[in-house]
C-alpha angles and dihedrals in degrees: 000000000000085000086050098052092042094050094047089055093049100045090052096050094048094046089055093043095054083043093058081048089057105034121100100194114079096211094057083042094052079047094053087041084062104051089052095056085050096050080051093057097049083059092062096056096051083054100057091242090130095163088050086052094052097041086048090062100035089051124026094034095035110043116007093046085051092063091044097054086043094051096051098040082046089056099039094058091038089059100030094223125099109254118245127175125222131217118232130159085032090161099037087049088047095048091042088046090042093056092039083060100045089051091049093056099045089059089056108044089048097043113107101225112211113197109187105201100175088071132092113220121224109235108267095255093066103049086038091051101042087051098048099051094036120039096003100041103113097040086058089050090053093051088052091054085044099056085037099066086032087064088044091053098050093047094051091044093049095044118097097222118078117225106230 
């Protein structure tokens, strides 16, 4: 039943990220973006990884579709034409995709997996807490001084009015 549900939820999430790649209009593509945030997330929970799912859908679909969706209705009236995106490269990305792939799956075919059942794993939170403010703790500070001047430049990007 596990193998069902998994598969559903992949599915789903491969076939709306391949739909983001083919669409044309930018509004269906930020919609496809979300269901498959959302299939992600569903991962996660199959997985047990209840804080990633949590953060997946606190974060990516709350906040960083959001921006997405603002940015391109922003642009759109600004504009005043509908956004489409065009497909070019479309050999060297699918060879490039195509490669990627291949190189994916021969990791995984060829990786020994080890389960250890007699263990009782700790919740998600703990293990995920302990590693961000000990050993990864500068790299997670990084990545918050990263999306910080991130957020500066696009407001300064999206104001009318030109700093000097």
């Amino acid at each position: 039943m596990t193998v069902v549900v998994f598969a559903f939820f992949a599915g789903i999430t491969v076939f709306s990220a391949l739909a983001i790649t083919f669409q044309k209009n930018l509004m269906y593509s930020a919609f496809y973006l979300l269901v498959t945030f959302l299939g992600i997330a569903c991962l996660y929970i199959l997985l047990e990884a209840d804080f990633l799912a949590v953060t997946q859908i606190l974060i990516y679909v709350g906040g960083i579709l959001t921006l997405i969706l603002f940015g391109v209705l922003i642009t759109q009236r600004r504009e005043n034409r509908a956004l489409i995106s065009g497909i070019i490269y479309r050999k060297r990305s699918a060879f490039i995709s195509i490669t990627l792939g291949a190189i994916l799956c021969y990791v995984i075919w060829n990786e020994r997996y080890r389960f250890h059942e007699n263990n009782k794993l700790q919740s998600s939170v703990h293990t995920l807490g302990y590693g961000l403010m000990g050993n990864y703790l500068l790299p997670f500070e990084l990545a918050g001084v990263l999306i910080l001047v991130i957020l500066i430049g696009v407001l300064s990007l999206s104001s009318s009015i030109k700093p000097q």
